[in-house]
C-alpha positions in Angstrom: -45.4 -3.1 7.7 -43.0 -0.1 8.9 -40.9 -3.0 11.5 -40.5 -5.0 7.7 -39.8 -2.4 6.2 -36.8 -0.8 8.2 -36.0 -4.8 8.9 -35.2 -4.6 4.7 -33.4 -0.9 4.5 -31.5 -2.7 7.4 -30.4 -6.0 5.8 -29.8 -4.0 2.5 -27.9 -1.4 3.9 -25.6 -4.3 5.7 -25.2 -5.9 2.4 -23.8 -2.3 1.2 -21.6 -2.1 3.6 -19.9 -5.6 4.0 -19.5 -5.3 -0.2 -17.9 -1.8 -0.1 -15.9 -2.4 3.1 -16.0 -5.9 3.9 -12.3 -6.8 2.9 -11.0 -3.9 4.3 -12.7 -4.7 8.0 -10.8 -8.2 7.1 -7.4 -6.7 6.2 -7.8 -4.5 9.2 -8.9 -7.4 11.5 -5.7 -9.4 10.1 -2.8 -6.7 11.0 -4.5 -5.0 14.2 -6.2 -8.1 15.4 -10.3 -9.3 15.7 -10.6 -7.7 19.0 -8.8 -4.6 18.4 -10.7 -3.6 15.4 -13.5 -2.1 18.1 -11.2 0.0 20.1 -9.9 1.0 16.3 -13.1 2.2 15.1 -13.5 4.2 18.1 -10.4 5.9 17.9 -11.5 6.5 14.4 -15.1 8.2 15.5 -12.7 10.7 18.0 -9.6 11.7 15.6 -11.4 11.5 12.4 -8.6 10.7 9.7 -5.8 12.2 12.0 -4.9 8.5 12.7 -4.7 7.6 8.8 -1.0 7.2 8.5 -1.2 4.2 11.1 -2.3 1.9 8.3 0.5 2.3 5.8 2.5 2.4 8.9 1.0 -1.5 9.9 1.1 -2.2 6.5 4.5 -1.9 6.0 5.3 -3.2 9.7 3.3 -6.7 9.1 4.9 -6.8 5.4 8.5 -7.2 7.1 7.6 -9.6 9.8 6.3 -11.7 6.9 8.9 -11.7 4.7 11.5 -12.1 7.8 9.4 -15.1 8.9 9.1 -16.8 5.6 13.0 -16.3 5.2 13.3 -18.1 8.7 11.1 -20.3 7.7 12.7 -21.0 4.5 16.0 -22.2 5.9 14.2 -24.0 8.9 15.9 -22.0 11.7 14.1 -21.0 14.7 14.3 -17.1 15.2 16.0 -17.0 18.4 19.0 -19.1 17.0 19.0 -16.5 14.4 19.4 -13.7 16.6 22.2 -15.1 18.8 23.9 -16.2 15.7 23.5 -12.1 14.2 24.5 -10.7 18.0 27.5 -13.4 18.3 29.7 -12.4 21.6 28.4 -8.9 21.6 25.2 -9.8 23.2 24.7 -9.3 27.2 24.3 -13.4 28.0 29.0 -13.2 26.8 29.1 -9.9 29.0 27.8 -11.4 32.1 29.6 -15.1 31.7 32.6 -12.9 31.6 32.3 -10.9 34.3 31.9 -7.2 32.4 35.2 -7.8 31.4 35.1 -6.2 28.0 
């Protein structure tokens, strides 16, 4: 009777937690990543909310590699393409053709 008992606080007190947390483990798991979630938490446990401003932080990070890969995605060019096209003959790959001859 106690073993069904503390089986029921168990399964209730999971269902508590997944609804008061469960889309934030998910948004966490989406910008850190499923397996560093773990390593997160226990980073957490040590430095309390010291570490608090990481998630804005990620937040904002994961926001602008979104929107820069839907914008590359929207004009179908691949990213590196992009890049040499932005750098143009500035970029180290001219400088070493030529000889370091600026």
């Amino acid at each position: 009777m106690v073993v069904e008992d503390r089986f029921e606080q168990s399964v209730v007190g999971t269902k508590r937690l997944m609804h008061n947390y469960g889309l934030g483990l998910l948004f966490a798991a989406n910008i850190f990543g499923a397996g560093s979630v773990y390593i997160l938490t226990e980073a957490a446990i040590g430095f309390g909310f010291g570490l608090l401003w990481v998630l804005p932080v990620a937040l904002g990070a994961g926001l602008v590699m979104h929107e820069m890969s839907a914008r590359l995605a929207a004009t179908d060019r691949p990213l590196m393409e992009y890049i040499q096209d932005v750098i143009g003959e500035t970029g180290p790959q001219s400088r070493l053709r030529s000889g370091f001859r600026s």
